[in-house]
Backbone as a printed PyTorch tensor [residue, N CA C, xyz], in Angstrom:
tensor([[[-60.1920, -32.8360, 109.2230],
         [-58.8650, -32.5600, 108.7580],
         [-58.9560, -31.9280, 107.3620]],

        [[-58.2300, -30.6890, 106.4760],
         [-58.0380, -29.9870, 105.5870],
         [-57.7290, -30.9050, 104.6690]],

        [[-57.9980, -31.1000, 103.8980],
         [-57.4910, -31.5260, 102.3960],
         [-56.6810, -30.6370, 101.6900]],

        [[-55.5300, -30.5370, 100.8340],
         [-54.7820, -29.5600, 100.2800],
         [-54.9780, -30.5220,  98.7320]],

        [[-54.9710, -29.5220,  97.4720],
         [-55.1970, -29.2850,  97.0420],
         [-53.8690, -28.6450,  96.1290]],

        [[-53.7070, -28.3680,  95.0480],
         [-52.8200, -28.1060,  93.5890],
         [-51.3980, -28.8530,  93.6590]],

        [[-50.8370, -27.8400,  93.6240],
         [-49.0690, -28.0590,  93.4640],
         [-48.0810, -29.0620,  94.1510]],

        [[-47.9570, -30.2230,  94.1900],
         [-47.5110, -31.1600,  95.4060],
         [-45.9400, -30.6680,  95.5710]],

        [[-45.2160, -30.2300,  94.2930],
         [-44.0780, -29.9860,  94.4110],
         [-43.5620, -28.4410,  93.3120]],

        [[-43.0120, -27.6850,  93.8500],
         [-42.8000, -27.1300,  93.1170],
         [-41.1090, -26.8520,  92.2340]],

        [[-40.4720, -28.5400,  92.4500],
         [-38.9010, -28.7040,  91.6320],
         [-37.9640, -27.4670,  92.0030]],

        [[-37.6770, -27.6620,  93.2570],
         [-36.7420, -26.4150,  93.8370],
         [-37.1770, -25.4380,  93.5870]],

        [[-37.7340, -24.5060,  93.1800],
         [-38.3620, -23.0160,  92.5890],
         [-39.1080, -22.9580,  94.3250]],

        [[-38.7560, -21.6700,  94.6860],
         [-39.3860, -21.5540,  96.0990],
         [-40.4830, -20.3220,  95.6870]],

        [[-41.9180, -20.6630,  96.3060],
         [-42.6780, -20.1520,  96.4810],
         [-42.5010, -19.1880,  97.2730]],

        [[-42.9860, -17.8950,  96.7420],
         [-43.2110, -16.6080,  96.8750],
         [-43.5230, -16.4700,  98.4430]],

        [[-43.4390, -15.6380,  99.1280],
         [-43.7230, -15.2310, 100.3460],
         [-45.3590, -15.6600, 100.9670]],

        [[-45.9250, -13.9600,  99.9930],
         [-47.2290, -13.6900, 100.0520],
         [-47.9980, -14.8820,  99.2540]],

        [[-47.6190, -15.6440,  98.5650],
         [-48.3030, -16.4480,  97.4770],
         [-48.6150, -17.7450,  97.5500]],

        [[-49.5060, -18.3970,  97.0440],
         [-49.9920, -19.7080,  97.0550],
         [-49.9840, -20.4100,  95.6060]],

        [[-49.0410, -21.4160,  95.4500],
         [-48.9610, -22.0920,  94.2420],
         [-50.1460, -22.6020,  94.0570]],

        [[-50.7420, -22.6750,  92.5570],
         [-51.4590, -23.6290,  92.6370],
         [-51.3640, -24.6140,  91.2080]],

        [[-49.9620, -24.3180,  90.4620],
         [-49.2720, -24.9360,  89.3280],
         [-48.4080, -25.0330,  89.4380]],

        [[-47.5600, -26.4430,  89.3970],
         [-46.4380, -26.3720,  88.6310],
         [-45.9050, -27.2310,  87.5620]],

        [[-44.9280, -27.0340,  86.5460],
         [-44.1770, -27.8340,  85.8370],
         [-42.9180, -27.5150,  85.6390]],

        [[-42.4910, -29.1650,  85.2420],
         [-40.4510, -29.0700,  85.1670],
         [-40.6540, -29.5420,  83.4010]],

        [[-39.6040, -28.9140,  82.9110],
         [-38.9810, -29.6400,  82.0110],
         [-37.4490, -29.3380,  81.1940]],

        [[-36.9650, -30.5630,  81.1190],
         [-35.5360, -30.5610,  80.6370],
         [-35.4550, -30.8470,  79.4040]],

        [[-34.4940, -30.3430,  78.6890],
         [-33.9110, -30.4580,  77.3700],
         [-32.7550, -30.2600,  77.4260]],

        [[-32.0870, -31.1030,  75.9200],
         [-30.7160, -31.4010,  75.8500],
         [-30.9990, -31.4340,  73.9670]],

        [[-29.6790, -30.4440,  73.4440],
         [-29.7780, -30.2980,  72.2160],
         [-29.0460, -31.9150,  71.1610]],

        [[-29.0810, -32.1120,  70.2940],
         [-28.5530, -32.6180,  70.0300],
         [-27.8240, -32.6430,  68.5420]],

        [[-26.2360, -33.3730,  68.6430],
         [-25.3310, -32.6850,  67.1870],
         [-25.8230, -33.8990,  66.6390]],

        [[-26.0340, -33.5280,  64.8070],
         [-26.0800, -34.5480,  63.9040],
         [-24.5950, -34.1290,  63.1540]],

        [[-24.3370, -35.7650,  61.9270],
         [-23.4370, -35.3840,  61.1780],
         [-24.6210, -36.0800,  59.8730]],

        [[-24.3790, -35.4340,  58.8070],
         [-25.2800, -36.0880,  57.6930],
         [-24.2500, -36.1000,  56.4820]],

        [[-24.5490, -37.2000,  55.6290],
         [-23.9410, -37.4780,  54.9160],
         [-24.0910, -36.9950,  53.2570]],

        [[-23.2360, -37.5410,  52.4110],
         [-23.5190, -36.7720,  50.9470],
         [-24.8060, -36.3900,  50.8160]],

        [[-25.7530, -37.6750,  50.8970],
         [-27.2350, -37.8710,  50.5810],
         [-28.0750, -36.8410,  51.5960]],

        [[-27.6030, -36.3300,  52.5350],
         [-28.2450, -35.6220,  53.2490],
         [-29.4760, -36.9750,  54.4050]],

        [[-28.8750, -37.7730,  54.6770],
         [-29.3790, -38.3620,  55.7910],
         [-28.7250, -38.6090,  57.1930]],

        [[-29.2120, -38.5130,  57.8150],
         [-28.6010, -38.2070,  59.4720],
         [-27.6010, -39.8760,  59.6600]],

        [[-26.1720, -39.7740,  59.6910],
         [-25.3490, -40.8190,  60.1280],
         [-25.2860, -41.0910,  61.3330]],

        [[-24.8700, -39.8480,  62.6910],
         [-24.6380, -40.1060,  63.6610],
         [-25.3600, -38.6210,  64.4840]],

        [[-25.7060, -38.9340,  65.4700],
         [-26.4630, -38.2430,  66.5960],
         [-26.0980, -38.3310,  67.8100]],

        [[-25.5310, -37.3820,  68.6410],
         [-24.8380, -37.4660,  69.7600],
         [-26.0520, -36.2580,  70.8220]],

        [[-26.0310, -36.2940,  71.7790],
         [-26.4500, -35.6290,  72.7010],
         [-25.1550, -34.0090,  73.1850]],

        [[-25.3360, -32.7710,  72.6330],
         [-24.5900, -31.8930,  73.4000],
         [-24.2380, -32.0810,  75.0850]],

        [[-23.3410, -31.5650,  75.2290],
         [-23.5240, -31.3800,  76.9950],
         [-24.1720, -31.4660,  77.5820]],

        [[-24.8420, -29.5050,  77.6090],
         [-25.7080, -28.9140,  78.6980],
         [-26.7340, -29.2090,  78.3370]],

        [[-27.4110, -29.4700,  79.7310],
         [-28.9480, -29.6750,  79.9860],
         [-29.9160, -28.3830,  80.4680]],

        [[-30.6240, -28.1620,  79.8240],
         [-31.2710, -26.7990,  80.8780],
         [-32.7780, -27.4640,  81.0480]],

        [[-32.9960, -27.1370,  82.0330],
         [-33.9280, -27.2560,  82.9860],
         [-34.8610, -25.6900,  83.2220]],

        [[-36.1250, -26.1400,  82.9860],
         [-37.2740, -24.9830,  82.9750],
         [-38.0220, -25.2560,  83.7820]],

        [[-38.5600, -24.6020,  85.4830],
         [-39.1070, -25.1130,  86.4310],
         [-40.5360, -23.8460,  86.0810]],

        [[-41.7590, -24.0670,  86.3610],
         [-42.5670, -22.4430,  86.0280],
         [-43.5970, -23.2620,  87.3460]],

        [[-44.0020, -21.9600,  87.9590],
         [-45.0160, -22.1550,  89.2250],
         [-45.7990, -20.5960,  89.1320]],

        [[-47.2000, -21.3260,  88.5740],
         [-48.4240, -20.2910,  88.8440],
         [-49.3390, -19.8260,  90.2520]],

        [[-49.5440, -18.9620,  90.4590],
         [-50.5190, -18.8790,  91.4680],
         [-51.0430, -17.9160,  91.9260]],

        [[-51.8660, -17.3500,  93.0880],
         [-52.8050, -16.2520,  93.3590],
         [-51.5510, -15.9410,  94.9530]],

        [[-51.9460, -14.3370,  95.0700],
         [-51.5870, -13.6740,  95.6130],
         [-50.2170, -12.9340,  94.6850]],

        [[-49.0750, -12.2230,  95.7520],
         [-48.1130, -11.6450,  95.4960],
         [-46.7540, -12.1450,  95.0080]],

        [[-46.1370, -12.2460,  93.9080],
         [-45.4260, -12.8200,  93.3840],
         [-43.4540, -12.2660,  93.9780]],

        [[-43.8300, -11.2530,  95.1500],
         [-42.3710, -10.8420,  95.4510],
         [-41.6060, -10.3440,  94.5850]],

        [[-41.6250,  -9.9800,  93.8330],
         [-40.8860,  -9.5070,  92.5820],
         [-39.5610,  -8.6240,  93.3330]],

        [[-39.4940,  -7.6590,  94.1560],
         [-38.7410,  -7.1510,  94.7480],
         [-37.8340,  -8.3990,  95.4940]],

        [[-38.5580,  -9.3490,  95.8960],
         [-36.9500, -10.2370,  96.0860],
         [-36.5200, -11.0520,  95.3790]],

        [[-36.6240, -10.5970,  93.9680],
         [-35.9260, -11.3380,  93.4540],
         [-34.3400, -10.7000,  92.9930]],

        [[-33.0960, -11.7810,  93.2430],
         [-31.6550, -11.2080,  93.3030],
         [-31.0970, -11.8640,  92.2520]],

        [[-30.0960, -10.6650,  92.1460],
         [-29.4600, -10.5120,  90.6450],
         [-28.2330, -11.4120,  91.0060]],

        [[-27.5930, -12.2520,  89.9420],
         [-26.6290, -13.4450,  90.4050],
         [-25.9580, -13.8930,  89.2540]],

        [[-25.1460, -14.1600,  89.1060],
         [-24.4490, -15.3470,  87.8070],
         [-25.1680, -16.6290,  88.0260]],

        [[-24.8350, -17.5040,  87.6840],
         [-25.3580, -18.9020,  87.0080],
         [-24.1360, -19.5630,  87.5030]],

        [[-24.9240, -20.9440,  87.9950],
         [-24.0250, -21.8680,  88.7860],
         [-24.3370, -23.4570,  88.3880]],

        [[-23.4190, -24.0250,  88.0370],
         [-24.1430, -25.3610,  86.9730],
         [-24.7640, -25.9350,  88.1730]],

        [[-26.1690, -26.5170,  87.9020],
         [-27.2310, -27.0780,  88.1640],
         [-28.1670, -26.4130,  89.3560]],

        [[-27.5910, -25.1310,  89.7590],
         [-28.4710, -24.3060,  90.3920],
         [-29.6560, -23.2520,  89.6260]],

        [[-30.7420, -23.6100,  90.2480],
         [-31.8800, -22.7690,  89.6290],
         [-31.9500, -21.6180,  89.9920]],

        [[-32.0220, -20.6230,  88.5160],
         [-32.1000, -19.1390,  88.8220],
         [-33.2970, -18.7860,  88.4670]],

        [[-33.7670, -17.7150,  89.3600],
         [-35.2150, -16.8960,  88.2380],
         [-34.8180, -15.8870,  87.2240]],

        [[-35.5730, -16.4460,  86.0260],
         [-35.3770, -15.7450,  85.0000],
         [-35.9630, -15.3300,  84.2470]],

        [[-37.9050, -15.2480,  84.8360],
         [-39.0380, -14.3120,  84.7100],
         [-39.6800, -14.7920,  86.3430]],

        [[-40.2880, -13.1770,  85.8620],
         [-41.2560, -13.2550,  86.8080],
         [-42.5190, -11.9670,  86.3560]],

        [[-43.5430, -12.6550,  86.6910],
         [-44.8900, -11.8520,  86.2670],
         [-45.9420, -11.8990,  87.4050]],

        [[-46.4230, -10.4890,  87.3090],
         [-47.5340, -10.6690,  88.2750],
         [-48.5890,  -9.7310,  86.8910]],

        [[-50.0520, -10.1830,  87.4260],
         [-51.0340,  -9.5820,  87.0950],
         [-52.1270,  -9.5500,  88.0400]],

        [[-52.7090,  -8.0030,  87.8780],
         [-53.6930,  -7.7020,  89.4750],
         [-54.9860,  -6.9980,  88.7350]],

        [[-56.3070,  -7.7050,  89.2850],
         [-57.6220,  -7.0360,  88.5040],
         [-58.1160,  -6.9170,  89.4130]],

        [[-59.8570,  -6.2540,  89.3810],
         [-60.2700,  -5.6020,  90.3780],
         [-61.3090,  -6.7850,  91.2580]],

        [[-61.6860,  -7.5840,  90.3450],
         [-62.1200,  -8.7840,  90.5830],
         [-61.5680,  -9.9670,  91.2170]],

        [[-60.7990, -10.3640,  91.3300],
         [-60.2370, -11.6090,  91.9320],
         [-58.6880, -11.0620,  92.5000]],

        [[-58.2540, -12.0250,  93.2260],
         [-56.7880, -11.7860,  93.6260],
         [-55.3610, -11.7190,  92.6250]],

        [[-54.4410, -11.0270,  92.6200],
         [-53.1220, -11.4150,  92.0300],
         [-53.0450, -12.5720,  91.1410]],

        [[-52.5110, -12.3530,  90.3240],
         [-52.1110, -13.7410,  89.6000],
         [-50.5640, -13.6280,  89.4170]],

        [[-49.6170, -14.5740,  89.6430],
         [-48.0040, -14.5030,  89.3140],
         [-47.8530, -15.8110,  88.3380]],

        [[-46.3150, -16.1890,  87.7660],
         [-46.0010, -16.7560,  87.5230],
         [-44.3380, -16.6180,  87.3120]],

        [[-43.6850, -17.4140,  87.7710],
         [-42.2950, -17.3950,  88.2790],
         [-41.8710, -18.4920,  87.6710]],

        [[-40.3290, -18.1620,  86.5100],
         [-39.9520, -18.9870,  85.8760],
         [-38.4990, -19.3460,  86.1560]],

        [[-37.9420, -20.4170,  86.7000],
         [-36.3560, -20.7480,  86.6330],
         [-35.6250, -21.8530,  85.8960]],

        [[-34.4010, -21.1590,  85.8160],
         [-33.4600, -22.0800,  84.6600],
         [-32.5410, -22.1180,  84.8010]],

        [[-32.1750, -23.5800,  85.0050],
         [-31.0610, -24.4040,  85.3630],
         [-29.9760, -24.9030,  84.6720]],

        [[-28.7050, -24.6040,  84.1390],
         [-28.0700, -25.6340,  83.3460],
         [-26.9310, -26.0120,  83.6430]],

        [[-26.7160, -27.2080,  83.2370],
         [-25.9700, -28.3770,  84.1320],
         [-25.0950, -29.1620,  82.6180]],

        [[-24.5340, -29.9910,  82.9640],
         [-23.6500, -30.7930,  82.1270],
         [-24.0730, -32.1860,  82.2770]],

        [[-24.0970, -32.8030,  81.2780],
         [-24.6200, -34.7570,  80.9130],
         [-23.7260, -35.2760,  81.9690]],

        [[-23.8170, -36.2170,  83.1560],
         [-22.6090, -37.2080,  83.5150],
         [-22.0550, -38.2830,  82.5930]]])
């Protein structure tokens, strides 16, 4: 039986056609408001709203670049909002495909 090997998940970001993940990472951030006082020390700290979310998946072969579609932004749906390929004479394709999500705190 095959053993598989890299990417177990790639956080909604759909893998490329031609391509084989073999990275991925998520990460979220959320800004946050201070108020500071005469003295210049932080009183109160609240969390902004929106959350954005950064999903990125590396890998060998063809990165599809041609399907990628042009769209508005939909809170908490992931859009692509890079995409890279690089091709040498030596080894296969390299891509990397980046999406970003932003959403509101419940």
């Amino acid at each position: 039986m095959p053993a598989t090997f890299g990417a177990p998940s790639t956080f909604g970001l759909s893998a490329p056609e031609g391509g084989y993940v073999q990275e991925s990472s998520s990460d979220s951030s959320v800004d946050v408001a201070t108020i500071r006082n005469n003295l210049g020390i932080t009183v109160k700290a609240v969390p902004k709203p929106m959350v954005t979310k950064t999903v990125t998946i590396k890998g060998k072969g063809d990165a599809a670049l041609a399907s990628v579609a042009a769209g508005s932004f939909t809170a908490g749906t992931l859009r692509v909002t890079s995409a890279k390929q690089a091709e040498s004479n030596d080894d296969f394709p390299d891509f990397e495909i980046t999406g970003t999500a932003y959403s509101n705190l419940a």
